[in-house]
SEGU-645547 format. One record per atom (N, C-alpha, C): x, y, z; atom name; residue in three letters. Coordinates in pm, whole numbers, plus 50000, padded with zeros to 5 digits. Layout:
residues N
X  Y  Z  at  aa
X  Y  Z  CA  Ala
...
//
This chain:
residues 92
X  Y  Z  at  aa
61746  11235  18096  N  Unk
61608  11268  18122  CA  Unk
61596  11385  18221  C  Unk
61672  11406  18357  N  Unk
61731  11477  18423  CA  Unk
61697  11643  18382  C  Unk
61827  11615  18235  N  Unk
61844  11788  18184  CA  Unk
61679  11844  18082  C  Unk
61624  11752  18047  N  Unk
61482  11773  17989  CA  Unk
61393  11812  18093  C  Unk
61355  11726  18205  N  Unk
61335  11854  18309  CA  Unk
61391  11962  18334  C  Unk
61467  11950  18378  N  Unk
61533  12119  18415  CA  Unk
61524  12230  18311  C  Unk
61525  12155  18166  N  Unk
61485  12265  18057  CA  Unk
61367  12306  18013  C  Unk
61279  12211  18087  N  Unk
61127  12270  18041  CA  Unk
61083  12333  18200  C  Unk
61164  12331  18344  N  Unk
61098  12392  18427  CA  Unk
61135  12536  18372  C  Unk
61302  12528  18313  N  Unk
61360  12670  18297  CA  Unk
61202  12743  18208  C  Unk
61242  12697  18116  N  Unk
61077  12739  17987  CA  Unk
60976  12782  18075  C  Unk
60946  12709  18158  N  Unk
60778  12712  18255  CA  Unk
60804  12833  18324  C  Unk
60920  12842  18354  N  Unk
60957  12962  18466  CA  Unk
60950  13079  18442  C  Unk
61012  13083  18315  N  Unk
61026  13222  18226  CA  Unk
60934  13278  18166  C  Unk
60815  13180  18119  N  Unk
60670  13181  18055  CA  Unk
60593  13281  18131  C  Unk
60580  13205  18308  N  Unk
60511  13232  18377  CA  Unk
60559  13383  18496  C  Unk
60694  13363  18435  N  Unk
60748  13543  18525  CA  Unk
60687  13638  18410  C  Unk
60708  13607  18223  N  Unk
60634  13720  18185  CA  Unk
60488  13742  18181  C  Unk
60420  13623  18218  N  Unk
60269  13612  18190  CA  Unk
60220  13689  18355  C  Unk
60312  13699  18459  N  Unk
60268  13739  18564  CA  Unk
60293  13894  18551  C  Unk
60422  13909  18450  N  Unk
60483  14057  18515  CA  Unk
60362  14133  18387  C  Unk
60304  14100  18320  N  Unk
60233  14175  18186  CA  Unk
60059  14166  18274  C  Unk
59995  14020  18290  N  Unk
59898  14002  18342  CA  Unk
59875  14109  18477  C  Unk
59941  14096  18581  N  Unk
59926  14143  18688  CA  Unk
60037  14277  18721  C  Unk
60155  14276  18675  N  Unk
60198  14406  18690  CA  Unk
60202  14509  18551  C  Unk
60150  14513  18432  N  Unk
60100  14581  18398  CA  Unk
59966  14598  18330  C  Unk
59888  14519  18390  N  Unk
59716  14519  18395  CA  Unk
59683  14607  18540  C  Unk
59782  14520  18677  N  Unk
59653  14574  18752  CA  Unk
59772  14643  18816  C  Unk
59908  14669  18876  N  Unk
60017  14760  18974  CA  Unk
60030  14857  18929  C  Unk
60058  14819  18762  N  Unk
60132  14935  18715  CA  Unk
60041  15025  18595  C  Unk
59889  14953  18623  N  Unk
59816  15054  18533  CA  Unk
59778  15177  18522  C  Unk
59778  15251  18656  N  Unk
59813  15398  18694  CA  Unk
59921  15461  18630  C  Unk
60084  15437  18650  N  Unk
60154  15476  18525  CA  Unk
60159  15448  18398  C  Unk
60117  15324  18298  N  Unk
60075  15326  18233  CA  Unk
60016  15404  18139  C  Unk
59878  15433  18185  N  Unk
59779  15553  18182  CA  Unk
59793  15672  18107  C  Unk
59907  15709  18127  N  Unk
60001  15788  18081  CA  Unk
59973  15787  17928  C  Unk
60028  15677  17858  N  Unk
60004  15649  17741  CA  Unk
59913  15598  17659  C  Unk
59917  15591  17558  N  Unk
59796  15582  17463  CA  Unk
59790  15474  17383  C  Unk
59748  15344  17315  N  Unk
59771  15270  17266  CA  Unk
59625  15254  17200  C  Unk
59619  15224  17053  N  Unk
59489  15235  16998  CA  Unk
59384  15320  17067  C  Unk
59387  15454  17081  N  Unk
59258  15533  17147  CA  Unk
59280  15516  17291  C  Unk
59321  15407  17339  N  Unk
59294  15349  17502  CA  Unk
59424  15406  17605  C  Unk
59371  15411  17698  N  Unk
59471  15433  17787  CA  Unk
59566  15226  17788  C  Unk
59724  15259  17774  N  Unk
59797  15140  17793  CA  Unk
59761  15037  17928  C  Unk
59710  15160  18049  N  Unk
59709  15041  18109  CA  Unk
59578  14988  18160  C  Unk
59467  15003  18123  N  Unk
59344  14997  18026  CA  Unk
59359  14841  17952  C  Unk
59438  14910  17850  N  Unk
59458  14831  17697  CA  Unk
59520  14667  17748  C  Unk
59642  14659  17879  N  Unk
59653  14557  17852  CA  Unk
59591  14477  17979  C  Unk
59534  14553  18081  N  Unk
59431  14484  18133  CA  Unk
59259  14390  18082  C  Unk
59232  14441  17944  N  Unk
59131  14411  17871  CA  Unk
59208  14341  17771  C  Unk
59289  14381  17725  N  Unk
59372  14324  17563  CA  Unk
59494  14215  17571  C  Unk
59596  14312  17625  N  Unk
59708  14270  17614  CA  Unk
59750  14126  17729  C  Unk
59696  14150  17775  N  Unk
59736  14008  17906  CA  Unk
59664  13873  17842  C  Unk
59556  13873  17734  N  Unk
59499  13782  17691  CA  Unk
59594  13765  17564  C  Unk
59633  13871  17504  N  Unk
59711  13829  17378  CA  Unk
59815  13757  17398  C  Unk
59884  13828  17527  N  Unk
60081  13790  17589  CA  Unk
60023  13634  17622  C  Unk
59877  13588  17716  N  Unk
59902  13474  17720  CA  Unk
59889  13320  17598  C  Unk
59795  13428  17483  N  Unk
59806  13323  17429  CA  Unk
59930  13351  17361  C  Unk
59973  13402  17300  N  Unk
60132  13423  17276  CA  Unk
60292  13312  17327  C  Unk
60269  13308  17474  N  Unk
60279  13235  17546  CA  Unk
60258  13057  17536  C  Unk
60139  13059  17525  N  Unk
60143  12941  17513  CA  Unk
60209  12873  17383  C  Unk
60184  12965  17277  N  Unk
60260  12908  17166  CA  Unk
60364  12955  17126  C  Unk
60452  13025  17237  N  Unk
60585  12989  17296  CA  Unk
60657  12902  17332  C  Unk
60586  12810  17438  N  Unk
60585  12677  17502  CA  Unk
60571  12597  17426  C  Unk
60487  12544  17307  N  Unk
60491  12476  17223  CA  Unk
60600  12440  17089  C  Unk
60615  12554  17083  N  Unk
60739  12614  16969  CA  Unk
60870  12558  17100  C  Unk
60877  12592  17191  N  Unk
61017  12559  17258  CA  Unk
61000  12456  17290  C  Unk
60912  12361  17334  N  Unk
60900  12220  17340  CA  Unk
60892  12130  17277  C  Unk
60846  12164  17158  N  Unk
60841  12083  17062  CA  Unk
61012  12126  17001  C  Unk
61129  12209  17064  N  Unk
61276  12193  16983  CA  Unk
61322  12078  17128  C  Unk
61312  12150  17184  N  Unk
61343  12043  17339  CA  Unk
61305  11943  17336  C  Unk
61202  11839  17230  N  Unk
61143  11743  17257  CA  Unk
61275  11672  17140  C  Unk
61280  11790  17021  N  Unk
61346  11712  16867  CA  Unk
61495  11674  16953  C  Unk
61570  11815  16979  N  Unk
61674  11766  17066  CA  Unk
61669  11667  17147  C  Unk
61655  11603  17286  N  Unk
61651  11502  17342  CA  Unk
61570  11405  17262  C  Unk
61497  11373  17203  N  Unk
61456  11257  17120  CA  Unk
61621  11214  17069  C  Unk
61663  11294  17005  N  Unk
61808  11264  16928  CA  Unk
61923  11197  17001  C  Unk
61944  11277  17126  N  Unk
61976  11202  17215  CA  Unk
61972  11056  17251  C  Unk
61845  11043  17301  N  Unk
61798  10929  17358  CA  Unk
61820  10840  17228  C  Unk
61793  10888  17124  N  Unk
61802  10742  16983  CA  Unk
61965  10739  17013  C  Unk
62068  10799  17015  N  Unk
62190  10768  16996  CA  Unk
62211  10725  17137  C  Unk
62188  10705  17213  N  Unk
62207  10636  17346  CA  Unk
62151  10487  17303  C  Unk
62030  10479  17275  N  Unk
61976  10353  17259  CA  Unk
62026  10259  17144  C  Unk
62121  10342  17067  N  Unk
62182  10317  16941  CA  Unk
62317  10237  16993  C  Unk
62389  10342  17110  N  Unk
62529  10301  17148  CA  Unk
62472  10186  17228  C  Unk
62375  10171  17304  N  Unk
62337  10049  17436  CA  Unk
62304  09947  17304  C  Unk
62231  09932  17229  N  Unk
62222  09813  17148  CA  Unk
62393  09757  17064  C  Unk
62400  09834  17066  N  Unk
62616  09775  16970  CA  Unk
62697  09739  17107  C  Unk
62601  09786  17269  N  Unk
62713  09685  17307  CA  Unk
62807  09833  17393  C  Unk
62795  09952  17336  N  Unk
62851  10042  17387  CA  Unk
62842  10148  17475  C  Unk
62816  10116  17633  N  Unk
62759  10190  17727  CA  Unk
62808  10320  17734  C  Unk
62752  10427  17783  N  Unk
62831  10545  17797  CA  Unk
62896  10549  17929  C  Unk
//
């Protein structure tokens, strides 16, 4: 149960370093260089202060879902063959 935490903080962690580094460092730090470029008509860093930080997060979330729901199939599997070996009698 242990490593299922630690694999969904890893997930949470990684979610939330790109949802910070897109949301806030290239919406609002890094939208001056940005600027630079052009993305549909718009200046990029423009585009993902209005656009892109809403897309990356919902993106994101069904990231988290998609990886949790394999993290859930994996350890489910687990846990049945544990509960499989503890019922025959065979502790690990």
């Amino acid at each position: 149960m242990e490593r299922y935490w630690q694999s969904n903080l890893r997930i949470m962690s990684v979610l939330l370093v790109i949802w910070a580094v897109v949301g806030l460092g290239c919406g609002v730090l890094f939208a001056d260089s940005l600027s630079a470029f052009r993305f549909g008509g718009y200046p990029v860093g423009f585009w993902f202060a209005q656009q892109g930080s809403i897309i990356t997060f919902v993106l994101l979330i069904l990231a988290y879902a998609i990886l949790l729901n394999r993290l859930d199939d994996k350890h489910s599997a687990e846990l049945a063959e544990l509960r499989r070996k503890a019922a025959n009698g065979n502790t690990p």
